[in-house]
VEXVOSE-237603 format. One record per residue (C-alpha): residue number from 0; x, y, z. Coordinates in nm, 4 decimals. Each point is the difference from the previous one (the first is absolute). Example, Ala and Ser with C-alpha at 12.3 -4.5 7.8 and 13.67 -1.06 7.14 Angstrom:
   seq          X          Y          Z
     0     1.2300    -0.4500     0.7800
     1     0.1370     0.3440    -0.0660
//
This chain:
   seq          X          Y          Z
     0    12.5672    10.5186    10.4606
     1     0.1771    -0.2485    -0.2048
     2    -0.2143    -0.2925    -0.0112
     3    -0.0289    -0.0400    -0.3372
     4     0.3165     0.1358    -0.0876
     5     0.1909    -0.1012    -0.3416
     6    -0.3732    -0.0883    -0.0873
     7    -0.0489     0.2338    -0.3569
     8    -0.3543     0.0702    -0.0875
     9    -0.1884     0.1294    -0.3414
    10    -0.2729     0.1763     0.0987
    11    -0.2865     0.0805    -0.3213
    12    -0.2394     0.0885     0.2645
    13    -0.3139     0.3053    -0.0371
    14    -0.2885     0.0455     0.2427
    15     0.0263    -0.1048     0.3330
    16     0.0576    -0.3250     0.0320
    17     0.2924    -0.0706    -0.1730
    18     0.1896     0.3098     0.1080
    19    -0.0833    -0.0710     0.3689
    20     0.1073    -0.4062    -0.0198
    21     0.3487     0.1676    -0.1578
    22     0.0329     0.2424     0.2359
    23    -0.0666    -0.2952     0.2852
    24     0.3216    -0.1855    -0.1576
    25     0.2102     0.2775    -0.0228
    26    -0.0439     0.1250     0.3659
    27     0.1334    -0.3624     0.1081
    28     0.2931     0.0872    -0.2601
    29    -0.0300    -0.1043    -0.3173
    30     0.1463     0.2240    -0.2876
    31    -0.3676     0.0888    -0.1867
    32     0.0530     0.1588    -0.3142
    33    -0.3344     0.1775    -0.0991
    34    -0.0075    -0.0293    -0.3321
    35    -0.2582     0.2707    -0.1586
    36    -0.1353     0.1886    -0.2954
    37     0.2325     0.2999    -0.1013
    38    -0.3649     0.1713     0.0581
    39     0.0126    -0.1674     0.3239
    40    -0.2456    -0.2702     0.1210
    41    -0.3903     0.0549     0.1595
    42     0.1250     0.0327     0.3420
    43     0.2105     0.2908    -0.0663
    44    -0.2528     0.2054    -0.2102
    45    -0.3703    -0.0278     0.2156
    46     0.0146     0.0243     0.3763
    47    -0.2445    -0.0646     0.2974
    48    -0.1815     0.3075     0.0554
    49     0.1673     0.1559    -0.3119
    50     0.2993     0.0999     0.2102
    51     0.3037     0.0468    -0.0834
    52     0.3359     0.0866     0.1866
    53     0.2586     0.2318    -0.1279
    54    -0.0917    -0.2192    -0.3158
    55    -0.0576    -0.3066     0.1362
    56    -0.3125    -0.2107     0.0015
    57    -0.0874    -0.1265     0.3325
    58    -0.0356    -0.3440    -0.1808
    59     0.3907     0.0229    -0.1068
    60     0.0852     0.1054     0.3843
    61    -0.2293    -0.3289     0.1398
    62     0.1429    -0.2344    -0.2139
    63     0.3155     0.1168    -0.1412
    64     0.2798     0.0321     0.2653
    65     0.2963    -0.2117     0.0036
    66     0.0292    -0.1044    -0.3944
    67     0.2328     0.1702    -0.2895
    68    -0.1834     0.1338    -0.2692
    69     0.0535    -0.0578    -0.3710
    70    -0.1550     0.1196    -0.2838
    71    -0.0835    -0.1868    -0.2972
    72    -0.1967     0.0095    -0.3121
    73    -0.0643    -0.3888    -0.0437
    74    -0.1266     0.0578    -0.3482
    75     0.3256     0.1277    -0.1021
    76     0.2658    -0.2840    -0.1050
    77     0.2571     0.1605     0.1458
    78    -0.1999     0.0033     0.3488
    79    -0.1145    -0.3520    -0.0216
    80     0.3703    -0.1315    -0.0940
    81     0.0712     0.2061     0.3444
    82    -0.2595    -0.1803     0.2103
    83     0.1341    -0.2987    -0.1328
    84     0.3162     0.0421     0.0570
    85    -0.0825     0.0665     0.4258
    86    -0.2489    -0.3295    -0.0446
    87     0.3229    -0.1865    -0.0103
    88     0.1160     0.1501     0.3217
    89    -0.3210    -0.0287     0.2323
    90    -0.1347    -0.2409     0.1896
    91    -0.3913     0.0951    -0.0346
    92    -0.2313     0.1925    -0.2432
    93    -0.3051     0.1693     0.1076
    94    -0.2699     0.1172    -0.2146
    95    -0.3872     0.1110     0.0302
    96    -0.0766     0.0463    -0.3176
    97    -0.2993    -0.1361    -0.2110
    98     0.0175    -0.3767    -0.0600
    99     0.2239     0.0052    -0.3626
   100     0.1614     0.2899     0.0148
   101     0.3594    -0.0462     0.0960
   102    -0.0241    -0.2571    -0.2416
   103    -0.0483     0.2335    -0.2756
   104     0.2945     0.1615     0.1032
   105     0.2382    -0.3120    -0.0360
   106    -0.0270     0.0656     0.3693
   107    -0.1850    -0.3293     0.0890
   108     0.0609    -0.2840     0.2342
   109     0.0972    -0.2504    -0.2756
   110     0.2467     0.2977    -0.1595
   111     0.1193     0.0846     0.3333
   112     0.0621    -0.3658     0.1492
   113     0.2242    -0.0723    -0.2983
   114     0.2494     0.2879     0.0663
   115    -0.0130    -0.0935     0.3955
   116    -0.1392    -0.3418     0.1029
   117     0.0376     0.0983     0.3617
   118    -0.2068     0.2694    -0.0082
   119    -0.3274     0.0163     0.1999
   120    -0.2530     0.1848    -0.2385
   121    -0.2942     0.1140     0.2086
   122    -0.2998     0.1342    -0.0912
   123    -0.2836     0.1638     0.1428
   124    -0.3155     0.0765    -0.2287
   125    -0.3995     0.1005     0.0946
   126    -0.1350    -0.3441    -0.0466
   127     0.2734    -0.2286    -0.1330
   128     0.1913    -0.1131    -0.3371
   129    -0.2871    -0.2160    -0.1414
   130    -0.3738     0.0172     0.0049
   131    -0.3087     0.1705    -0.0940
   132     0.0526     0.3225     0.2123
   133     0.4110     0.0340    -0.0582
   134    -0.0357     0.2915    -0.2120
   135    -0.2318     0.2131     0.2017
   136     0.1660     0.3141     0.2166
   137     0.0940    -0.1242     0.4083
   138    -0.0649     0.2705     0.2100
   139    -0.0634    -0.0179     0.3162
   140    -0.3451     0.1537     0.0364
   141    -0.1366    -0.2175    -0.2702
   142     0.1693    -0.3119     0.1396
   143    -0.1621     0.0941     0.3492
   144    -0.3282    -0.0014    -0.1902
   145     0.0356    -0.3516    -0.1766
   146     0.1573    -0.1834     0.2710
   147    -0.2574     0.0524     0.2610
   148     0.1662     0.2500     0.2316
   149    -0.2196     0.2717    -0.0241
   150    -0.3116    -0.2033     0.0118
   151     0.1025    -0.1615     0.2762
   152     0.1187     0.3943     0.1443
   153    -0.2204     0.2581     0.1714
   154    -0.3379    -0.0357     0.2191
   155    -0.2421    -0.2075    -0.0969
   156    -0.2518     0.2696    -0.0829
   157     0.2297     0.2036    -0.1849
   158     0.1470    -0.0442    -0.3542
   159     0.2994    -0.1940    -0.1116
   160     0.3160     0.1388     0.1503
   161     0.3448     0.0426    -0.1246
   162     0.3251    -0.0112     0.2186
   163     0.1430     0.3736     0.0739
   164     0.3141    -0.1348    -0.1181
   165     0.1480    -0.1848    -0.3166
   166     0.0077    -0.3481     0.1899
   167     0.0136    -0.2447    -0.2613
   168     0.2947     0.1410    -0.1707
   169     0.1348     0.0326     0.2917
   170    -0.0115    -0.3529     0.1332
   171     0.0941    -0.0767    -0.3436
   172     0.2968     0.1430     0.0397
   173     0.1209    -0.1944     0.2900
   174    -0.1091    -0.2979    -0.1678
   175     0.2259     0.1027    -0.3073
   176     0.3108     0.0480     0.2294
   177    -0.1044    -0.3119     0.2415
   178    -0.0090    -0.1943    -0.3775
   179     0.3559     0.1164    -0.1288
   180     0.1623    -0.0752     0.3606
   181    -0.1471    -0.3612    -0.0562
   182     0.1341    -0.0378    -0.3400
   183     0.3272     0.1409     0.0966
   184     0.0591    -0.2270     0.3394
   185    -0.1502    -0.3138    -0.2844
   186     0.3098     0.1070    -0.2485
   187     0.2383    -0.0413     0.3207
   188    -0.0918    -0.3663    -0.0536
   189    -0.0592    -0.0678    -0.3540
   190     0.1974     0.2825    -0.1896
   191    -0.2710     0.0446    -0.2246
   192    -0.2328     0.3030    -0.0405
   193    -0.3142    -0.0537     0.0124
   194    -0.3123     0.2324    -0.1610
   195    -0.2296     0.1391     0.2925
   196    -0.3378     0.1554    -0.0361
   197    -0.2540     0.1577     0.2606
   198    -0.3131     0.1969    -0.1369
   199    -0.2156     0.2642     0.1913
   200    -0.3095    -0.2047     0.0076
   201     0.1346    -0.2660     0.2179
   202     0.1715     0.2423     0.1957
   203    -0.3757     0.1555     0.0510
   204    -0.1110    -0.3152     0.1209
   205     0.2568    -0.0855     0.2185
   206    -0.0619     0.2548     0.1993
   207    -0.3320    -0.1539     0.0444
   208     0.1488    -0.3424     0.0527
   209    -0.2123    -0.0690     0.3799
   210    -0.3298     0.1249    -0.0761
   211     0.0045    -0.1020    -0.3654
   212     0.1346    -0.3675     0.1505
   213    -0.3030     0.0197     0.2323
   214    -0.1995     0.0738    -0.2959
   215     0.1031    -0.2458    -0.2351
   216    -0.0445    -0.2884     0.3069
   217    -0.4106     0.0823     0.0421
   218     0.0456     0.3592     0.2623
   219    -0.3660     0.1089     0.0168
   220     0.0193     0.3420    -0.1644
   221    -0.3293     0.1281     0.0176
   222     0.1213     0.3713    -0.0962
   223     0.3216     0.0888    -0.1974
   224     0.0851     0.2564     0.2785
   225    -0.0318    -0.0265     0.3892
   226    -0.3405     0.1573     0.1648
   227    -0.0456     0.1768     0.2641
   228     0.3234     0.1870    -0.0508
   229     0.2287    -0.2599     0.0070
   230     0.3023     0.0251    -0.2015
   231    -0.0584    -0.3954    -0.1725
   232    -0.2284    -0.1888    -0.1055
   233     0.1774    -0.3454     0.1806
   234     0.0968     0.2126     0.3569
   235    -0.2057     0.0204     0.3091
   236    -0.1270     0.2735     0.1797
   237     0.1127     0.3018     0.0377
   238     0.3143    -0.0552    -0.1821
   239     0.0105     0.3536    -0.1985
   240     0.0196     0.3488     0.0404
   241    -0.2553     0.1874     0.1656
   242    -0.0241     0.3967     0.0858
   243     0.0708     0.1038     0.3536
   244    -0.1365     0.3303     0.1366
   245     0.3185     0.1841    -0.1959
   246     0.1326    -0.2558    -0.2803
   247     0.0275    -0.3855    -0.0318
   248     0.1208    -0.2919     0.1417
   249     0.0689    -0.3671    -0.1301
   250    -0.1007    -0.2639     0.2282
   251     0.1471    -0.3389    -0.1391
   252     0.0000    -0.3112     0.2193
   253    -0.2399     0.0675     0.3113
   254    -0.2672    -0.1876     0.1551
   255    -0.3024     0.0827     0.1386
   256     0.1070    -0.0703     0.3520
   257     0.3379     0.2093    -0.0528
   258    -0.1962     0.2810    -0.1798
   259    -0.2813    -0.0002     0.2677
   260     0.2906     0.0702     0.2734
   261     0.1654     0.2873    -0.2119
   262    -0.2824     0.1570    -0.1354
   263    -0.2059    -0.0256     0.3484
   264    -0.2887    -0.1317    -0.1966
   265    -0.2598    -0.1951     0.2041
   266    -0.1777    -0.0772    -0.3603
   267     0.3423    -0.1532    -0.1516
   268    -0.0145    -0.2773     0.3384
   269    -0.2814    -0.2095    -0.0826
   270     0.2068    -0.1335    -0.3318
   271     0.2007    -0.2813     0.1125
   272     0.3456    -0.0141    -0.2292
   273    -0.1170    -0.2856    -0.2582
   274    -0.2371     0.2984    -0.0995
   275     0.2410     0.2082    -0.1580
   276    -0.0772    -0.1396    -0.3794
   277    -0.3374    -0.1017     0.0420
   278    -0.1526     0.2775     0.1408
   279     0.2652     0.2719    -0.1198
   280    -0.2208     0.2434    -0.1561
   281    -0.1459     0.0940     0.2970
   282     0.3076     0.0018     0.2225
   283     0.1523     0.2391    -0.2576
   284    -0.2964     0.2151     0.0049
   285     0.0014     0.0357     0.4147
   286     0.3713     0.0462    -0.0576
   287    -0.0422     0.2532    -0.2272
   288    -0.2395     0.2178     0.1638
   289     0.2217    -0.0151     0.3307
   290     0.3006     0.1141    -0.1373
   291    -0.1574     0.3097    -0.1607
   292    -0.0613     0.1075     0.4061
   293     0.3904     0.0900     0.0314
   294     0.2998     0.1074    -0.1776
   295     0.2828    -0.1948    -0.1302
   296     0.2376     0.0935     0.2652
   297    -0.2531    -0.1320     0.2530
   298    -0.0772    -0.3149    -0.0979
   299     0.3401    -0.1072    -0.0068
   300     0.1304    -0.0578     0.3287
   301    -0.3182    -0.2505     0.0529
   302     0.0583    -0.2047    -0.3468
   303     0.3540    -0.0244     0.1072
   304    -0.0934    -0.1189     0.3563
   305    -0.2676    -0.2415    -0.1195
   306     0.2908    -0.1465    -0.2810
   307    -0.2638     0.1080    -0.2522
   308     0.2070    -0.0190    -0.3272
   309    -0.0130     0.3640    -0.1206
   310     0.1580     0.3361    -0.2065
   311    -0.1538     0.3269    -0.0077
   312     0.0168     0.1147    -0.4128
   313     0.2505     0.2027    -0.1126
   314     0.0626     0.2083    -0.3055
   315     0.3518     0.0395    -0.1245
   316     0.0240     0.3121     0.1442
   317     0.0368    -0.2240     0.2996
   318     0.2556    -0.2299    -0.0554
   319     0.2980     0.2276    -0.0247
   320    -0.0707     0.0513     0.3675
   321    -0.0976    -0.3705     0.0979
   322     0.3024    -0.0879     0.2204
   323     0.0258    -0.3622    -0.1172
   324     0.0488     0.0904    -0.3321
   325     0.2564     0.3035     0.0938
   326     0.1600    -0.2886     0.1920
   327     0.0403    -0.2241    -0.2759
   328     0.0902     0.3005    -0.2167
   329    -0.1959    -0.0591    -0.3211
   330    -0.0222     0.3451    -0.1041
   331     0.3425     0.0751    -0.1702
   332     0.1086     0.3448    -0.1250
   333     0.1932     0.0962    -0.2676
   334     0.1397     0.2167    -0.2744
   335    -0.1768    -0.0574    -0.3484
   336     0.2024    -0.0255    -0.3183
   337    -0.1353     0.3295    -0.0312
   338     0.1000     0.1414     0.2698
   339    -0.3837     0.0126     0.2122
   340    -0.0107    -0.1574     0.3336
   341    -0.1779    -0.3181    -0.0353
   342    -0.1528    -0.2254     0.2525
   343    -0.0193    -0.3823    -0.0813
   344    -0.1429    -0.3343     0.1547
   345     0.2453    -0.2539     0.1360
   346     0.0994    -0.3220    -0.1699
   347    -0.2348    -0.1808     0.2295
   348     0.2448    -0.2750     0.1524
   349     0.2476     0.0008     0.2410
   350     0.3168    -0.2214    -0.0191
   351     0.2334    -0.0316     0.3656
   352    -0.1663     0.2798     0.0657
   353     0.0485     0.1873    -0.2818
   354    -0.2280     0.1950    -0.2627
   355     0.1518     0.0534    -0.3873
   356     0.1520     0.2900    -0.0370
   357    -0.0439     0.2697    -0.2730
   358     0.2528    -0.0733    -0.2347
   359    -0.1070     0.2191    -0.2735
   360    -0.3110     0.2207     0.0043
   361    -0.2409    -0.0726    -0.3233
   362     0.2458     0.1587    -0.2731
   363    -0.1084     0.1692    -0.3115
   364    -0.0400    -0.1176    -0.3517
   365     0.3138    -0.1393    -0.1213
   366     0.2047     0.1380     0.3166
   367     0.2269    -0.3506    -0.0521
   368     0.0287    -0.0818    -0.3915
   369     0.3770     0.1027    -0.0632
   370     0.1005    -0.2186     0.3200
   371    -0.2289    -0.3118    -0.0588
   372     0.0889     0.0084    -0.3890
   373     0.3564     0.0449     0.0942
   374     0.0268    -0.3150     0.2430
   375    -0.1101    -0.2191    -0.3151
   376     0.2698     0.1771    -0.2401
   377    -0.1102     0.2725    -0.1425
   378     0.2417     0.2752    -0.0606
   379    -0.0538     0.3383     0.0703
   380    -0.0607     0.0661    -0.3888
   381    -0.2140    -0.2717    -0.0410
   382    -0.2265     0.1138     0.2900
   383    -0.0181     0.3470    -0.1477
   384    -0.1125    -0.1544    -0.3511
   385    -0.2450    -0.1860     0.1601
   386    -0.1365     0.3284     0.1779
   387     0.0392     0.2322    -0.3334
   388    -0.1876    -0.3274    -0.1753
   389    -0.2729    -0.0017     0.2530
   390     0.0459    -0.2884     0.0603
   391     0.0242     0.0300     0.3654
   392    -0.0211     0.3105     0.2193
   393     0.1799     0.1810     0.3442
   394    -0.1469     0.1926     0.2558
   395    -0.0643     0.3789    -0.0918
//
């Protein structure tokens, strides 16, 4: 995929999100260069579940494929004069760290805009540049917390919920890369680089852009969470999921006449189909109780015949057999830097038909130093100086 070919990108990314908006630009096929500690950076050192594969953190294998890796020690002159040096040759920076500390490096915008004016400088922090709260740690569970997402999660006579997956960064993340394809298409234009900024707690309320909207324009909200079962506090009844006699089912957009045909309910047919909001608590509650009489299997030949809008749950031990998704092949297999079979999502766009292919599989620490530091100059003796110096490192 060459999309973004001849497109050179600097990416200081940790955690998730600004890993995963890298990787997004390098799969359309832009030459990221992850630029890390010679101790490597968080992703590569804590993994989900505390697994590892043949060294590798799954973190590193979610977010890492695709991008040359180069070790640096940007406390180390020598390092920094390095960095600089590539600065003049990209065309965007990316970094995630706290709000001053590139600065403190020389590294900043203002330092790095007058070595390259063209270059888009794009950062992504927990809660933005300036304020009372840009010092305090973004992660996404505590950004779920403050934003009103898990409030606003879960039944209504349960507790606050979290998400079972690290949404905001996430979304975050496509913001970030959305952001820098902006600024780059803008510099087609003007020329000019521009500095770009996202934050995660905007990205956590984005996500909650229609029923916060609805909110902030006078909703009635009389519960943070849906009742009854329902999955929202602003959707009718019996949008949620609900056991059946063996598992669950979601039932999204139905009404009570539909759901009266496919659930052969003679209670569900004295609701006309202006009821479904007003009286949705107990629609849900005669849905509910009717789908526990059968299985999942069952049921759905009738939703589908009624056009009930509908999905049974699965667990991810179900998806590698769901046929759409082995049709759109998003499960990808490879061969780890390590040598392990790995198994990775797909880039999650197609383009003439296409998905991004693996170019390179996430690379260890440093795998790329001698060739990046050699296509800005540096001489074969130089590069080992640099390594015997510490000042930057190669893969082991």
């Amino acid at each position: 995929m060459n999309l973004l070919d001849g497109v050179k990108i600097l990416s200081f990314n940790h955690y998730l999100a600004g890993p995963l908006a890298a990787q997004t630009l390098a799969d359309l096929g832009a030459d990221v260069i992850a630029i890390e500690p010679i101790e490597g950076a968080f992703q590569r050192n804590w993994a989900v579940a505390n697994h590892f594969v043949a060294g590798d953190s799954v973190n590193h294998l979610a977010t890492g494929r695709n991008k040359r890796s180069l070790a640096v020690d940007l406390k180390h002159p020598d390092g920094v004069a390095a960095v600089k040096r590539l600065v003049a040759t990209a065309d965007v920076v990316m970094e995630n760290f706290r709000p001053g500390t590139m600065a403190k490096l020389g590294l900043g915008y203002d330092s790095l805009k007058a070595i390259n004016p063209a270059l888009i400088y794009a950062v992504a922090t927990g809660f933005g540049s300036e304020g009372p709260y840009k010092d305090r740690p973004g992660q996404d569970l505590l950004l779920q917390a403050m934003s009103g997402l898990a409030m606003r999660t879960g039944r209504a006579d349960g507790e606050p919920t979290a998400v079972g997956a690290v949404i905001v960064d996430q979304h975050a993340a496509s913001l970030y890369a959305m952001s820098i394809l902006a600024a780059l298409f803008a510099r087609t234009k003007s020329g000019k680089g521009q500095l770009v900024e996202v934050n995660l707690y905007q990205a956590a309320l984005d996500l909650q852009v229609e029923p916060l909207t609805a909110w902030l324009n006078g909703a009635p909200s009389p519960t943070s969470r849906g009742p009854a079962g329902i999955a929202a506090w602003f959707s009718p009844g019996p949008y949620g999921v609900h056991a059946t006699a063996d598992g669950h089912m979601a039932i999204s957009m139905a009404t009570p006449s539909a759901l009266a045909v496919a659930l052969e309910s003679e209670e569900l047919q004295k609701f006309a189909d202006t009821d479904s909001f007003s009286k949705r608590e107990e629609i849900t509650r005669i849905v509910a109780i009717r789908l526990k009489q059968k299985s999942t299997s069952d049921w759905l030949p009738s939703l589908e015949a009624a056009r009930v809008w509908h999905a049974p749950v699965q667990d991810y031990r179900d998806l590698e057999s769901d046929p759409q998704l082995r049709h759109l092949g998003v499960f990808k297999s490879a061969e780890s830097a390590g040598g392990a079979p790995i198994r990775m999502v797909a880039h999650p766009a197609r383009y003439d038909g296409q998905t991004p292919e693996i170019r390179l599989v996430p690379q260890r620490l440093g795998a790329q130093t001698r060739e990046v530091l050699g296509e800005i100059g540096y001489g074969a003796a130089d590069i080992d100086a640099m390594i015997g110096g510490k000042a930057v490192g190669v893969a082991r």
